[in-house]
Structure formats: C-alpha cells, structure tokens
C-alpha positions as CSV (number, residue, x, y, z in Angstrom):
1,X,-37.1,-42.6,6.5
2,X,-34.3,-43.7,8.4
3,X,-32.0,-40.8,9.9
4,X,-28.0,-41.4,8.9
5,X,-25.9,-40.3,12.0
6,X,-22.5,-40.2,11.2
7,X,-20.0,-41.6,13.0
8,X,-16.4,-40.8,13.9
9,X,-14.0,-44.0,13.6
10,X,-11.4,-44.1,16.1
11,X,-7.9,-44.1,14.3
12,X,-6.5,-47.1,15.6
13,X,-2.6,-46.0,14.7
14,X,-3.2,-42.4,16.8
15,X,-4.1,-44.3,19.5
16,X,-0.8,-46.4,19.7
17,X,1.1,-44.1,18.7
18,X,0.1,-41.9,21.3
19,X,0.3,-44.5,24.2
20,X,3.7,-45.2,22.9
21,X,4.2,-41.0,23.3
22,X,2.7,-41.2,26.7
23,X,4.7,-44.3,27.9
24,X,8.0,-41.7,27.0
25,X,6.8,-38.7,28.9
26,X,6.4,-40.8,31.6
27,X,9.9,-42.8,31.5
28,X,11.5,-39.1,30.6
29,X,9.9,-37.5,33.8
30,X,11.1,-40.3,36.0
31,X,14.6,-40.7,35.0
32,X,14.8,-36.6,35.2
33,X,13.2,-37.1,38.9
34,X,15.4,-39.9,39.5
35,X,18.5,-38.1,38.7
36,X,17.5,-34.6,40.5
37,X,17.0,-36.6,43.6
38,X,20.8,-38.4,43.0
39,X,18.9,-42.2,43.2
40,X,20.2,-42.6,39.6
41,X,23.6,-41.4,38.8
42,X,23.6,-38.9,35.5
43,X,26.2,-41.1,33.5
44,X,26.2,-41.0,29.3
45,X,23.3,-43.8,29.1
46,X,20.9,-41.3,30.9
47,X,21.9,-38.2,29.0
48,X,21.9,-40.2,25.6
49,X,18.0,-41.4,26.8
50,X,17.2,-38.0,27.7
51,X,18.0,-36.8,24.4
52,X,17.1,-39.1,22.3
53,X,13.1,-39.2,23.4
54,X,12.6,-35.4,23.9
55,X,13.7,-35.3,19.9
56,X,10.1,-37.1,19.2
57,X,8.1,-37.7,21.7
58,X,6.3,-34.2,21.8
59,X,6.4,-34.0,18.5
60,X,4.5,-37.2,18.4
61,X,1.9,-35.4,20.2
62,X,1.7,-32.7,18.1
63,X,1.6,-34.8,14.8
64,X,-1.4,-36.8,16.2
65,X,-3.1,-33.7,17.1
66,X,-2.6,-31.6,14.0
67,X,-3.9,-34.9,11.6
68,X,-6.9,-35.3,13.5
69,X,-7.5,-31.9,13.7
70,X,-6.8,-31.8,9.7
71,X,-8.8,-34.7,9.5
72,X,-12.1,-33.7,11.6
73,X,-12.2,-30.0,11.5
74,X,-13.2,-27.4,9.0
75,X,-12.2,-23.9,9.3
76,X,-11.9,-21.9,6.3
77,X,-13.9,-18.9,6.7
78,X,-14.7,-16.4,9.9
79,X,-17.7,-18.3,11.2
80,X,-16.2,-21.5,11.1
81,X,-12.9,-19.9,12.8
82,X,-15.4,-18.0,15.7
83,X,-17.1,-22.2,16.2
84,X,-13.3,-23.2,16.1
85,X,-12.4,-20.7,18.9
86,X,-15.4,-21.7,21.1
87,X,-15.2,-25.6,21.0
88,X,-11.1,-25.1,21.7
89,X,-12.3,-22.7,24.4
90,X,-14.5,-25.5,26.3
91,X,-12.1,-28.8,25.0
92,X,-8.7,-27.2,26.0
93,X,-9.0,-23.7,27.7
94,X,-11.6,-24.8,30.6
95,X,-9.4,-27.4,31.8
96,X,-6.0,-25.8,31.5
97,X,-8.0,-22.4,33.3
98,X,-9.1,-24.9,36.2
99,X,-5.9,-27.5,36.7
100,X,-3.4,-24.0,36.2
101,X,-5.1,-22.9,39.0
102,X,-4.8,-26.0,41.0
103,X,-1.1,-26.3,40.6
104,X,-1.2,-22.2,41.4
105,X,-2.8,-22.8,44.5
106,X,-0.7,-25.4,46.1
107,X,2.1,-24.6,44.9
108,X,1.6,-21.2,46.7
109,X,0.1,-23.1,49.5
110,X,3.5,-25.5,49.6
111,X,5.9,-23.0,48.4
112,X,8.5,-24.2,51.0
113,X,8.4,-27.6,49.3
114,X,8.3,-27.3,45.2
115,X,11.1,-27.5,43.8
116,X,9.9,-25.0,41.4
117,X,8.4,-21.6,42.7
118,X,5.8,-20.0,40.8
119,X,4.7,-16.0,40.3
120,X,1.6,-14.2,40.1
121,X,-1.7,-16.1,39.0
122,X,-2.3,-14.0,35.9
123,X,1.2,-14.2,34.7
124,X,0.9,-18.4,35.4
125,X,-2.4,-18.3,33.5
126,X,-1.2,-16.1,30.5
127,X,2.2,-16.0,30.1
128,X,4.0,-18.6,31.8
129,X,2.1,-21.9,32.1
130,X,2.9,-24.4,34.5
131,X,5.1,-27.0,33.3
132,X,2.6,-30.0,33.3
133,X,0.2,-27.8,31.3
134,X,2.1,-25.9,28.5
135,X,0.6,-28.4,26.3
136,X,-2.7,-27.8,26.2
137,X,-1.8,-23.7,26.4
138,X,0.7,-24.4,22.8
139,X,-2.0,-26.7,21.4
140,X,-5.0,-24.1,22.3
141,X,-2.7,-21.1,19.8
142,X,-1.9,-23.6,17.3
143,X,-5.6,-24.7,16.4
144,X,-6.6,-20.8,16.7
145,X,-4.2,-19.8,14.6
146,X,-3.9,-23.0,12.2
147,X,-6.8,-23.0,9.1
148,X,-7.7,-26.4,7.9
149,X,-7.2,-27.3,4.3
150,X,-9.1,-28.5,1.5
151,X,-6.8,-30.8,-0.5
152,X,-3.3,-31.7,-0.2
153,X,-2.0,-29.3,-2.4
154,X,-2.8,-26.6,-0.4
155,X,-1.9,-28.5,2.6
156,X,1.3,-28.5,1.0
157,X,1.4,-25.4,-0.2
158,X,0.5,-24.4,4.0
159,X,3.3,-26.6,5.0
160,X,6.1,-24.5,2.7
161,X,4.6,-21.4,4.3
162,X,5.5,-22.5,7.6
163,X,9.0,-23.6,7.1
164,X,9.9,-20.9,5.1
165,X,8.9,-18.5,8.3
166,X,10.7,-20.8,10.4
167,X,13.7,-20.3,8.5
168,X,13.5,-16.8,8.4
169,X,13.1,-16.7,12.1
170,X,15.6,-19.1,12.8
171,X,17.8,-17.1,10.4
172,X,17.2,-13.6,12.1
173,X,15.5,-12.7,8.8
174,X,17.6,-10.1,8.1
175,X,16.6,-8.0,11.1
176,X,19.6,-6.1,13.1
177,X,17.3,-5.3,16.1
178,X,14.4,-7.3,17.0
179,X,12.2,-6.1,19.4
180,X,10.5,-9.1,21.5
181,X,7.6,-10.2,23.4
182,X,8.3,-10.6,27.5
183,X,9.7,-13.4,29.0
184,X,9.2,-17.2,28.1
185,X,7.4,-16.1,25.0
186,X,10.7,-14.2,23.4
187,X,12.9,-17.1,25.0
188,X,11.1,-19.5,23.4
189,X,9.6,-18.1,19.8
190,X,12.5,-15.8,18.6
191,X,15.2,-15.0,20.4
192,X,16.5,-18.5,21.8
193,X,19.2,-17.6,19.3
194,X,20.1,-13.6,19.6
195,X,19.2,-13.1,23.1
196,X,22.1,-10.3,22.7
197,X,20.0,-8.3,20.3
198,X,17.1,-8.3,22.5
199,X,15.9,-5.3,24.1
C-alpha cells in the first residue's frame, strides 16, 4: 500500500503579488531615506508616491497572509487554537524575539548615530516594536486572535463582524470617555481620532 503524502501547491499569484508588495516597501523606504537625507527634494511627485503606495502595499501583505492562512489553517475549537498559538510562536515570535533584540542592541550600542532612539528592552519587545518588525508583531495578534472558517458564508458572516466593530470604533461607539491602552497601542487602535478624550 502506497502512503499519500499531501502536498502544499505554491500559489503562484501570492507569490507575485507579494514580490510586487516587496518591490514597494523597498522603493517607499528609499525615497523616504532619500528625502530625510535632502538628496531628493520633497516636491508633489514624491508626496503623491508616498501616498499612493502606503494605501496598498501593506495591505497587500496582509491580504496574502490572511488567504493563506484561511486557506491552510484550521482553528475552530481550543486545541486547534493552543496548536495555532504554538506553530505562530516558533514561525513569527522566535524571530521577531531574536532580530528585536538585535536592532535593541545596536541601536543602544550606536545610539549617537540612529536616527531613531529606542527605550527599554521590554517595552521594545512588548509594546513598541521596532519599526522594521511591527509586522511580524501585528501579524503574530491577528492569527491568535483570527478563527478560520468553514464556508464562505461564515467567512462572510466573519467579515460583517469586523467592519461593523470597525465602525463602531471608528465612530466612538457612542462612548463619552474611553479609557485606553498605553502608548502606541491607544495611538494606533482607538484613539487616533479622540486623543482629547483620552485619559
């Protein structure tokens, strides 16, 4: 009796698409680099660039990631979630844990020469991840929190969920006070809008 060993199929159209993602992160950073350094003037052209690709090329990213992880994972009860948790652990925690810490230690060890300074290790690790690796820190919270669906419907039915919590976060959601999370986390999940109300 021959054994069946299934086999995963690259997708083809991720692949490009995330080259053509990759090819704009890279193109983004070095006109931002460019310009910071005043080799390229900041005229309408750059600013119009600028805008334009930070509109879609992360979310490109995410899209690729969220369909193959629709596509290839299964979690849908509490064991599946705890197997979820571990492989995300080794596949995305392991190496943010050990380049964070990198970046940490020389940009301590340089501090006189980044052009960004950096605080405590914990707070780098946990709160405030260092700008090349904030990916892999969203993308890690996304798949923990995120269940995988069996059929579109409920796929769809997910994807309502989600923007109607957007809107109410977006909206306020009827709250006069909010009480936030500390730092980047409240900057960047509720309060972008009504920093005012913040306490």
């Amino acid at each position: 009796m021959k054994k069946q060993i299934a086999v995963r199929t690259r997708e083809k159209w991720v692949d490009d698409v995330k080259v053509i993602a990759c090819i704009l992160v890279v193109l983004g950073h070095f006109f931002q680099s460019m310009t910071k350094a005043n080799i390229l003037p900041e005229n309408d052209l750059y600013k119009w660039f600028n805008t334009t690709i930070y509109y879609f090329h992360v979310p490109l990213f995410f899209i690729c990631s969220g369909y193959l992880y629709q596509k290839y994972s299964r979690v849908n009860s509490v064991g599946s979630w705890r197997r979820n948790v571990a492989k995300k652990i080794l596949a995305l925690g392991v190496p943010y844990v050990t380049f964070s810490t990198a970046t940490w230690v020389l940009k301590k060890v340089f501090s006189s020469s980044v052009n960004d300074q950096i605080g405590g290790l914990r707070d780098t690790l946990l709160f405030h991840p260092a700008s090349p690796y904030w990916y892999l820190y969203a993308l890690f919270f996304i798949f923990i929190l995120t269940p995988t669906f069996k059929s579109v419907k409920m796929a769809v039915g997910g994807l309502v969920v989600a923007i109607a919590m957007k809107t109410i976060v977006l909206s306020g959601g009827g709250v006069r006070r909010l009480r936030c999370i500390d730092g980047s986390l409240k900057r960047n999940l509720v309060c972008t809008r009504y920093e005012c109300l913040c306490v």
